[in-house]
C-alpha positions in Angstrom: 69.0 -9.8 31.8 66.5 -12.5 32.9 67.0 -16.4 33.9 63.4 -17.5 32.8 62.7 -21.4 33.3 62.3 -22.7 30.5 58.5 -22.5 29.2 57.8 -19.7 31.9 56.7 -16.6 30.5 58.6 -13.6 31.5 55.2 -11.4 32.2 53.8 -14.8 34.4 57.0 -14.9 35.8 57.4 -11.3 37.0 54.0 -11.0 38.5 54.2 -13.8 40.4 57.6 -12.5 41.9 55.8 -9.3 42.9 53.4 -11.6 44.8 55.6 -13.0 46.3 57.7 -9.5 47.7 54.1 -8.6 48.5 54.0 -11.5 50.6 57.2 -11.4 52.5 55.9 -7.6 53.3 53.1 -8.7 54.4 54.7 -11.4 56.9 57.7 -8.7 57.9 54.3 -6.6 59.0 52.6 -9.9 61.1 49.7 -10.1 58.6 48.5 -13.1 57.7 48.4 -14.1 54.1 47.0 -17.2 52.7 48.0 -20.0 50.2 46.3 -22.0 47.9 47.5 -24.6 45.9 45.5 -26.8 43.6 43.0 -28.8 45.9 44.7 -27.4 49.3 44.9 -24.0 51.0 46.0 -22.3 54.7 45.7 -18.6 56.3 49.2 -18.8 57.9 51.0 -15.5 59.5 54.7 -15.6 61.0 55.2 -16.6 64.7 57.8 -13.9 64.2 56.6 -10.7 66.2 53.5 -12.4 67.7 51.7 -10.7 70.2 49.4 -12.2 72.7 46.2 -10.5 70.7 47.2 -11.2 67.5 47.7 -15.0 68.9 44.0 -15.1 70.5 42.5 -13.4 67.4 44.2 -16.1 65.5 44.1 -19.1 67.6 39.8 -18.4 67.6 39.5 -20.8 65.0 40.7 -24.5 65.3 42.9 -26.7 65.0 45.6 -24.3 64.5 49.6 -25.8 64.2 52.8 -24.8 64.3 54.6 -25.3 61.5 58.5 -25.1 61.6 61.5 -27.2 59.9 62.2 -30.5 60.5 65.5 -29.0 61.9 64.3 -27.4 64.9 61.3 -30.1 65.7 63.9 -32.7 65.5 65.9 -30.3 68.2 62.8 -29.7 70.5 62.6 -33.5 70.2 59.0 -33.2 68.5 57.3 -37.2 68.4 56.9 -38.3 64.9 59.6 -35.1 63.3 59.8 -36.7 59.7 58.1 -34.3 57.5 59.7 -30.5 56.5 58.5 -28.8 57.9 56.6 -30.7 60.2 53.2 -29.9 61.5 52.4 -29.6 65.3 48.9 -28.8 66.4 49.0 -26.4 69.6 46.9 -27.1 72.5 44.5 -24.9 73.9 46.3 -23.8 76.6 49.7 -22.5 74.7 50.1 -18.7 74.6 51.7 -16.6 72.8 55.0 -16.9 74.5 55.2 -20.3 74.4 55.2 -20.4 70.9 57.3 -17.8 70.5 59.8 -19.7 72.6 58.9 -22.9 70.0 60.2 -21.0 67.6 63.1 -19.2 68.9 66.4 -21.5 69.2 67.9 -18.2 71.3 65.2 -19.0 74.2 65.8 -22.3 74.6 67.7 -21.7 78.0 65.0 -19.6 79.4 62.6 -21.7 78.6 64.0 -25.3 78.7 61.0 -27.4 79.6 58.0 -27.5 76.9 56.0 -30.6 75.3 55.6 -33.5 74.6 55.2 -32.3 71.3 53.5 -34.5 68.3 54.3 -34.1 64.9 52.2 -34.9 61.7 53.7 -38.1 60.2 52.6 -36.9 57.0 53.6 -34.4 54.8 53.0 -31.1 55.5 50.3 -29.9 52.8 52.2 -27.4 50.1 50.6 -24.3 51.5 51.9 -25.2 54.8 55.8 -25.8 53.3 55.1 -22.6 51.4 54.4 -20.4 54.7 57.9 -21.2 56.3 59.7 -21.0 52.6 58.0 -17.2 52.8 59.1 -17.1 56.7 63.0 -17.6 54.7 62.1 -15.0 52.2 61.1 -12.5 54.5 64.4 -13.1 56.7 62.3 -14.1 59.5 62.3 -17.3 61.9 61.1 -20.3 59.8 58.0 -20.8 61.8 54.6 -19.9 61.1 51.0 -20.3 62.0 49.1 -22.7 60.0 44.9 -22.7 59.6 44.2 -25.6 57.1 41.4 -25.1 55.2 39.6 -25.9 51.9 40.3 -23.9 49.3 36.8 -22.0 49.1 37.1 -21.6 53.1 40.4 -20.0 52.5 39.5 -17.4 49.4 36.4 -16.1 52.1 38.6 -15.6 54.8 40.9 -13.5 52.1 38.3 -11.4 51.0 36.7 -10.8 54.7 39.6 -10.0 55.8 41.6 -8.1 52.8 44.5 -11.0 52.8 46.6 -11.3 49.7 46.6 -14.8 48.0 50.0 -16.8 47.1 48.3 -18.7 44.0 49.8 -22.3 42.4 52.0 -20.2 40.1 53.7 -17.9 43.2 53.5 -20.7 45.7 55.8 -22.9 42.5 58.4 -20.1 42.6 59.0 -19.8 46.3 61.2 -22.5 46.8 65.2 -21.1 45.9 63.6 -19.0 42.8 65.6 -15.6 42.8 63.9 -13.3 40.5 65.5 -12.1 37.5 67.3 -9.0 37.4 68.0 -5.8 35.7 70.7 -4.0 35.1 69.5 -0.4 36.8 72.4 1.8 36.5 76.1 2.4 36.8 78.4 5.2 38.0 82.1 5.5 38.4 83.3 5.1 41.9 86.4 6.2 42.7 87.2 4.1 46.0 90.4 3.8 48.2 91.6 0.6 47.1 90.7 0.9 43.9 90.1 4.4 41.8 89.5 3.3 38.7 86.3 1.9 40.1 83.0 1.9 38.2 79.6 0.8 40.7 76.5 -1.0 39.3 73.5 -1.6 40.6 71.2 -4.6 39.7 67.5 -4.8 41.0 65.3 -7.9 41.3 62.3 -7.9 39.7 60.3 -8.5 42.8 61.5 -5.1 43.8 63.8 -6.6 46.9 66.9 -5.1 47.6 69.5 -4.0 44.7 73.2 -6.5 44.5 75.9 -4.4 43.1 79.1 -4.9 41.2 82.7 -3.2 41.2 84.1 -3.5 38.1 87.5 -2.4 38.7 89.7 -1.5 35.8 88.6 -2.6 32.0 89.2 -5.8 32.1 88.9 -8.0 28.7 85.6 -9.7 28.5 87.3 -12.9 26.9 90.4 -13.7 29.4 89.6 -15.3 33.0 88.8 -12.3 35.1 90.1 -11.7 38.6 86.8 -11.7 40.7 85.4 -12.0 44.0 81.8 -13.3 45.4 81.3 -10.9 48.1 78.2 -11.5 50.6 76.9 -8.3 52.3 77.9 -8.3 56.0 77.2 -5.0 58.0 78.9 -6.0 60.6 82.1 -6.7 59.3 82.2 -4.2 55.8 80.9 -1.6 58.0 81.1 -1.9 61.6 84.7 -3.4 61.1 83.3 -6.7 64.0 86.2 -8.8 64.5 83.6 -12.4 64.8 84.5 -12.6 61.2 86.5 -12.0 58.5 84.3 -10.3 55.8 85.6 -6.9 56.0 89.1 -8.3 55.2 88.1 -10.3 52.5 86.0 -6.8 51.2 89.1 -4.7 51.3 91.8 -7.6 50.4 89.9 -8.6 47.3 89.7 -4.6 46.2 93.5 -4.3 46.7 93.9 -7.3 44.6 91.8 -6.8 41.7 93.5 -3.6 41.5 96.8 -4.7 42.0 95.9 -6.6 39.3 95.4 -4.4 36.9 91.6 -5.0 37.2 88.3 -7.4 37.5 85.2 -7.6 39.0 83.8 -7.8 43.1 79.7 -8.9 43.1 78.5 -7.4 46.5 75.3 -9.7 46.7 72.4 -8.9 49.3 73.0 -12.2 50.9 73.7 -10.9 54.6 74.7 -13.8 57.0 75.0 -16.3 54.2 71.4 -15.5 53.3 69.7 -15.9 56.3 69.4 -12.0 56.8 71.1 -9.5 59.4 68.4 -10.3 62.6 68.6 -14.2 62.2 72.6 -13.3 62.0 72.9 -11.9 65.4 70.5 -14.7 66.9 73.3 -17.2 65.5 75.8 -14.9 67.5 74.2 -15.2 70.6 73.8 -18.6 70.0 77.9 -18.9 69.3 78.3 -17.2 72.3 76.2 -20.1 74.0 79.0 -22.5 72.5 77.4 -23.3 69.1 79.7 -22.7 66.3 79.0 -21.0 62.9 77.5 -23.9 61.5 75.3 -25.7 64.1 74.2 -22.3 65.2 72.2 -21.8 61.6 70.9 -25.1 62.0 69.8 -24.5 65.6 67.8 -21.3 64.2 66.0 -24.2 61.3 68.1 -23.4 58.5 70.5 -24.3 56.4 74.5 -23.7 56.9 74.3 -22.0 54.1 71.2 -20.6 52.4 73.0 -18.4 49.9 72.3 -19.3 46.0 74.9 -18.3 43.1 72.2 -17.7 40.6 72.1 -13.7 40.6 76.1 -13.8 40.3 75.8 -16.0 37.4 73.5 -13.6 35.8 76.1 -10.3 36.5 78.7 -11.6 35.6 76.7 -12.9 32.1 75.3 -9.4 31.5 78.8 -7.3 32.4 80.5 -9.8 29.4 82.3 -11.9 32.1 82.4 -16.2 31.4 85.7 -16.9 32.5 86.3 -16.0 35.6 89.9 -16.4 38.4 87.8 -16.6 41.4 89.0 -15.5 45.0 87.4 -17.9 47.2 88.2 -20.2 50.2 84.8 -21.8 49.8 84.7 -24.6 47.5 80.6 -23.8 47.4 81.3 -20.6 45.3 83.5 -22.7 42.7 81.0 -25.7 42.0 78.0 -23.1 42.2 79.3 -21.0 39.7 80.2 -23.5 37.2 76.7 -25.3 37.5 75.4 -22.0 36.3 77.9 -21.8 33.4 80.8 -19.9 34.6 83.9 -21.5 33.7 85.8 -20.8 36.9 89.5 -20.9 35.3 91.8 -20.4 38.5 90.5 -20.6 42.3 92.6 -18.1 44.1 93.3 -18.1 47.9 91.9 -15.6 49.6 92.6 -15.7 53.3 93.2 -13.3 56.3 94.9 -13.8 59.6 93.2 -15.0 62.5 92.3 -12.9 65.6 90.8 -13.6 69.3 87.4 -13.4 68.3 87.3 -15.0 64.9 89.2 -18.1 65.2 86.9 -20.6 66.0 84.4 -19.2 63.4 87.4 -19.7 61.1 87.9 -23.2 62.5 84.5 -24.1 61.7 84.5 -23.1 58.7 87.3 -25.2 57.7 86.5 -28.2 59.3 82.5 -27.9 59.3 81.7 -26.6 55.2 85.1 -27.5 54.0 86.5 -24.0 53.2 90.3 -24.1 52.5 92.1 -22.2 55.0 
């Protein structure tokens, strides 16, 4: 089951995905890795994790910037934020700490004072953008360390010091490219709310982590299908939090399809609407500074909502299902799949009570990303 631009080759294609995992290791382990893209290039390295050594080693060579989204230089009032991301070249005299702090939205009352700040007025050169689209990919802060350099400058410093290289092709696929997927395996899954339960697993090609389906039942592959867009969330599914109501909408849309006689739930690795588990619980602390579900993403430099419907199209293709009676409050899920081809027959509510502790994230939802409850 693949979703191959059209005109990409499916070997091109997959290589460059393993890059690119490569990569977001890479940054998840503080290394630096550097990008080069047609007549420009950068050694760039997350400001995620950065310690005051690996600063000074890096900071040796100048000018060095700070790249991070237009979002968060607009909110540390950066002169001249136009560009995403925008460029800010550090002065000698910032530490590691400091730009930590820069980056961190969950700092900002500890460290209140910082700047001025200048921005690049012009647009941040492609290997630049591409460091902060693999900051997203690795679920870390969208911030990185930039070195601009030619592209010969940048292939030495690679092989001196054993850096992996983000080519045209990889750096192309980076921005919102989900890798294809394949269909791994499938057991059945007996499961409280539902026994007649099968579990499959579908792995990206860039080897990331695996989304799974529950196909419930045996349903027909030509009638709209009762199904449910689930996004991982460990703190609800498992930990039962009460900030939000995933783990009802889990265990609700189980009893349902079941009650049903049977259909499908996608449980997609998309935790905290794809901004990853860590960057979920700086959003928390940041709600409990007062900043609701939505502004708290955007404090953090991303989007509301970074989660793409791609890979769901794509199960539901290769399980037989095109027609499907979605349970969804979010009118995102509905106009995302049918973009991708999946005739989205019936939209069926699909909400939970309010408690104490989740109803101003429910609020915000409603009012702030339109959801219908």
């Amino acid at each position: 089951m693949t979703d191959t631009p059209s005109g990409a080759p499916t070997a091109s294609r997959k290589r460059a995905e393993i890059r690119i995992d490569r990569a977001a290791g890479e940054f998840r382990r503080g290394r630096a890795v550097a990008f080069i893209a047609g007549g420009e290039a950068a050694i760039a390295r997350p400001v995620e994790g950065l310690a005051e050594d690996d600063f000074a080693t890096f900071a040796a060579q100048r000018p060095l910037f700070l790249a991070l989204t237009l979002r968060r230089a607009t909110l540390l009032h950066v002169r001249t934020a136009v560009t995403d991301p925008t460029l800010i070249q550090l002065p000698p005299d910032f530490d590691a700490a400091t730009v930590r702090a820069l980056a961190d939205p969950t700092a900002d009352l500890d460290f209140p004072l910082r700047g001025p700040l200048l921005g690049n007025r012009d647009a941040a050169p492609r290997p630049a953008q591409a460091a902060v689209q693999l900051c997203k990919r690795a679920e870390l802060l969208p911030a990185a360390l930039v070195h601009l350099l030619t592209p010969e400058a940048a292939q030495a410093r690679a092989a001196a010091d054993d850096l992996l290289v983000l080519d045209e092709a990889a750096i192309g696929m980076l921005p919102e490219t989900p890798p294809d997927l394949t269909l791994v395996t499938s057991a059945r899954l007996p499961i409280k709310e539902a026994e007649a339960a099968r579990l499959y697993a579908f792995r990206p090609a860039d080897g990331g982590r695996e989304h799974l389906a529950i196909v419930v039942g045996d349903p027909p592959r030509g009638a709209p299908v009762l199904t449910r867009l689930h996004s991982e969330c460990l703190t609800g599914d498992v930990l039962g939090s009460l900030r939000c109501d995933c783990g009802e909408q889990l265990r609700g849309a189980l009893q349902a399809i079941a009650e049903a006689g049977g259909g499908v739930l996608l449980y997609l690795a998309q935790e905290g609407r794809g901004i990853g588990l860590v960057n979920k619980l700086r959003a928390y602390r940041l709600q409990d500074q007062g900043f609701d579900t939505v502004d708290a993403n955007l404090r953090l430099g991303f989007e509301a909502d970074e989660r793409l419907f791609v890979a769901a199209a794509a199960m539901l293709r290769r399980l037989g299902f095109l027609k499907v009676r979605l349970l969804t409050n979010n009118p995102a899920k509905v106009e995302g799949l049918a973009k991708l081809g999946i005739e989205v027959a019936e939209r069926v509510p699909h909400a939970f009570p309010a408690n104490p502790h989740n109803a101003h994230y429910l609020e915000a939802k409603r009012k702030r990303s339109g959801h219908y409850l």
